[in-house]
PARO-516536 format. One record per residue: residue in one letter; x, y, z of N, C-alpha, C in turn. Coordinates in steps of 0.02 Angstrom, whole numbers, padded with zeros to 5 digits, always signed. Layout:
BEGIN
aXYZXYZXYZ/...
END
This chain:
BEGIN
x+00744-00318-00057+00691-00314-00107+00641-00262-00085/x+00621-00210-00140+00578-00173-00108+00513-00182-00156/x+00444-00175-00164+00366-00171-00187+00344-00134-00169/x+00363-00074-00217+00331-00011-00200+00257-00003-00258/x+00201+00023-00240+00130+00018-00266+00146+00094-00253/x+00114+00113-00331+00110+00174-00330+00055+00198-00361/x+00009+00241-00330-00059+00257-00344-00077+00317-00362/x-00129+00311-00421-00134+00361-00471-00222+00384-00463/x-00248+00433-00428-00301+00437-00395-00353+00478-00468/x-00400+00458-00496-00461+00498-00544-00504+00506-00494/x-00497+00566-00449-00580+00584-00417-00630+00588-00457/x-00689+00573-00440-00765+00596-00478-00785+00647-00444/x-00778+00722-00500-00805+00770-00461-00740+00801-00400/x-00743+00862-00353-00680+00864-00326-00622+00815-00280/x-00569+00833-00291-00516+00811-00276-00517+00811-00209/x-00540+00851-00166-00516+00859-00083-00539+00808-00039/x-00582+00777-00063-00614+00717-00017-00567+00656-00013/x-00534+00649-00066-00467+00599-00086-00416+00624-00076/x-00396+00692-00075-00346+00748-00045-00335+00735+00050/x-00410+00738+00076-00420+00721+00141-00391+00645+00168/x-00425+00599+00128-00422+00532+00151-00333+00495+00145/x-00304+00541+00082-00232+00500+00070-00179+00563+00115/x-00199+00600+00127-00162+00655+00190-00163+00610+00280/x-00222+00579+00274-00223+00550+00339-00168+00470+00333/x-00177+00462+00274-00119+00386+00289-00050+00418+00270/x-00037+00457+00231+00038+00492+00212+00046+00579+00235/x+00039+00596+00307+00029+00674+00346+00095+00684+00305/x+00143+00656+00308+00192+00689+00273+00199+00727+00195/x+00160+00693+00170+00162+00730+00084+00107+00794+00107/x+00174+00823+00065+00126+00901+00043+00088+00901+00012/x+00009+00936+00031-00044+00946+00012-00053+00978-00053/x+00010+01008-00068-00010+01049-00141+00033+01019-00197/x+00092+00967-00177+00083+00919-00239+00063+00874-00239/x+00019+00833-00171-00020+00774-00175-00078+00812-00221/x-00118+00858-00228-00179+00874-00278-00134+00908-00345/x-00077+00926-00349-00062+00953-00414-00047+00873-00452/x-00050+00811-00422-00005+00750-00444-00102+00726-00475/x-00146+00724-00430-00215+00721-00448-00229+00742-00498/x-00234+00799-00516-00259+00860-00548-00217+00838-00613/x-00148+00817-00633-00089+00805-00678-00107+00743-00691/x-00151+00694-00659-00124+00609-00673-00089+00573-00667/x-00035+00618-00614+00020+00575-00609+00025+00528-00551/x+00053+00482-00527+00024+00450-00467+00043+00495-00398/x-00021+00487-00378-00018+00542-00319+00022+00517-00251/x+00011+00452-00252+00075+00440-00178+00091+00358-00184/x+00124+00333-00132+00153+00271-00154+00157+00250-00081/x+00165+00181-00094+00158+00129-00012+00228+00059-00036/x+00271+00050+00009+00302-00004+00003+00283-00073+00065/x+00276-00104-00005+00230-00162+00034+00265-00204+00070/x+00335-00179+00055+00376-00221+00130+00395-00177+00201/x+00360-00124+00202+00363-00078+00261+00355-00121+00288/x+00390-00088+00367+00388-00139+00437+00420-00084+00501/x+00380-00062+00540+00390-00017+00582+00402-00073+00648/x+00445-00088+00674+00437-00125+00748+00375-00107+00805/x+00365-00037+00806+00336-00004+00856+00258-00013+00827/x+00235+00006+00774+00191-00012+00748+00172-00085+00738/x+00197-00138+00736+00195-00207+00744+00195-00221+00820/x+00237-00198+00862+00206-00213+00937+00162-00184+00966/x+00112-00136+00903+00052-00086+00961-00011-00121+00902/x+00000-00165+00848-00033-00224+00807-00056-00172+00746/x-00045-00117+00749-00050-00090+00673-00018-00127+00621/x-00073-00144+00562-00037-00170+00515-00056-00133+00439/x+00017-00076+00413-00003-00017+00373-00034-00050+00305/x-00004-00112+00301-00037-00140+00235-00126-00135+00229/x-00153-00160+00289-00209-00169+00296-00239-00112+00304/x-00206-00056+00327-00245+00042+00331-00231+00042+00247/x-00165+00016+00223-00159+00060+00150-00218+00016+00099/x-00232-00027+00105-00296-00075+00084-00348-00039+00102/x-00376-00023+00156-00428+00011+00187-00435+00080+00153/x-00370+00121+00117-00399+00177+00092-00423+00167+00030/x-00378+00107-00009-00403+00106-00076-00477+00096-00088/x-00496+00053-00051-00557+00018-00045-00599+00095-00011/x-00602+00135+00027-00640+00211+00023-00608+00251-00014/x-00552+00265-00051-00573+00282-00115-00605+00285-00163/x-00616+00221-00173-00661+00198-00248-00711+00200-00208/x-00749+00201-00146-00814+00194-00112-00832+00259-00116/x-00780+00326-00120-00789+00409-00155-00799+00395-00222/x-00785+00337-00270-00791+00361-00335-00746+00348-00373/x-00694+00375-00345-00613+00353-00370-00614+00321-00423/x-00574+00333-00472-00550+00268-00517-00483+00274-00494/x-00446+00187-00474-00362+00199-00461-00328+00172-00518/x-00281+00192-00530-00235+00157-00567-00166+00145-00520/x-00161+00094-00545-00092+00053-00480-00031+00030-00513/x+00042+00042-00499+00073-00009-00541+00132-00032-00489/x+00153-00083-00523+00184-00124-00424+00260-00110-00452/x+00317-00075-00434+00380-00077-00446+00428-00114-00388/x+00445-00170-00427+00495-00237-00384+00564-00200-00408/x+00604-00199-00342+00670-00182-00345+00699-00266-00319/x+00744-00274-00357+00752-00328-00354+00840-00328-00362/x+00876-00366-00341+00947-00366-00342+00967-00382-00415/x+00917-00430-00458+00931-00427-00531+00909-00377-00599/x+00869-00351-00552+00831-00267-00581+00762-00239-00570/x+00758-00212-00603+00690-00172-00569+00627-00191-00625/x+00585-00202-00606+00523-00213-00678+00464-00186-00648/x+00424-00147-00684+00363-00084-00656+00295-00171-00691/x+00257-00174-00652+00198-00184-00686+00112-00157-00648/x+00065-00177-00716+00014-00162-00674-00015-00191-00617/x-00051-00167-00573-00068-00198-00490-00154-00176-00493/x-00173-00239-00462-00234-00212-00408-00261-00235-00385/x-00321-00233-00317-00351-00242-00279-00337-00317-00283/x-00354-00368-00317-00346-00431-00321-00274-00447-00318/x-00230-00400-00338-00153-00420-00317-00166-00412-00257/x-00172-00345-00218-00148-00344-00154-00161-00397-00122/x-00240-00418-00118-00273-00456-00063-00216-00527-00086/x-00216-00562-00157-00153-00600-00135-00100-00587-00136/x-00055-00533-00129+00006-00539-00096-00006-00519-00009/x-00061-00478+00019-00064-00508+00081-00075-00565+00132/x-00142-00601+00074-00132-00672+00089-00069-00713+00122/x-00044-00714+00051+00039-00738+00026+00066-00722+00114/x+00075-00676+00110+00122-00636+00159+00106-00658+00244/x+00044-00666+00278+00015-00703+00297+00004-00746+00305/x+00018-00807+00274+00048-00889+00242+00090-00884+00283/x+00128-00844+00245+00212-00854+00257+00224-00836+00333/x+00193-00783+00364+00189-00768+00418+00178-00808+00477/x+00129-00845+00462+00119-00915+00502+00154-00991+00497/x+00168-00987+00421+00231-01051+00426+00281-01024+00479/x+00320-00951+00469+00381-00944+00497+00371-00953+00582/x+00303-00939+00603+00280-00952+00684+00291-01035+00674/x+00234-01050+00670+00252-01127+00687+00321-01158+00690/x+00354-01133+00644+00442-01165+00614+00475-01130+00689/x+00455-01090+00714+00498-01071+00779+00463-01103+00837/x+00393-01097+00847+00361-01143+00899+00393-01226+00897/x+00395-01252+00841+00445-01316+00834+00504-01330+00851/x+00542-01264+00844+00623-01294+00864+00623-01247+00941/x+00579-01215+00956+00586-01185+01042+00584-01263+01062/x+00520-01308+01052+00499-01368+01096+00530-01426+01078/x+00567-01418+01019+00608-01491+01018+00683-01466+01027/
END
């Protein structure tokens, strides 16, 4: 299953300050269609919310919580975002709208779940 969030950036006023800030969480996208995707309306970059780097989880980076952290200084530039969450799913794919109040509960959620699955192993290590 993949939850890919894909974000559609309205700067107030120029683009490069939001050009700057989404270059530092995605160095990989090119700079001149991350602002031609701005500039067009089209969504400028995308985060899958089931990423999971091993190496990044054993040095306690957690990208959900940086990719949260930009949205939230985005709109603190001004930003208007538009978000829409695409579930790949083994029975199909369905696009809907997302935001800020999704994320925080599907990280919640995710986090829940995170700590049931500890305890459920701390239980059967000791019995």
């Amino acid at each position: 299953m993949k939850n890919i969030v894909a974000v559609t950036v309205r700067p107030q006023g120029s683009a490069a300050p939001c050009v700057k800030r989404i270059r530092a969480f995605c160095p990989d996208l090119p700079m001149g269609e991350l602002s031609a995707s701005i500039k067009a309306g089209r969504p400028a970059f995308s985060f899958d919310l089931e990423h999971f780097d091993v190496v990044e989880s054993l040095d306690g980076i957690d990208r959900r919580k940086i990719f949260r952290a930009l949205l939230e200084d985005l709109e603190a530039q001004g930003a208007k975002l538009e978000m829409t969450l695409t579930q790949v799913l083994t029975s199909g794919t369905t696009v809907e709208p997302f935001t800020l109040k999704d994320l925080d509960s599907y990280m919640d959620f995710s986090e829940e779940i995170r700590r049931q699955v500890e305890l459920d192993m701390d239980r059967e290590a000791e019995g």
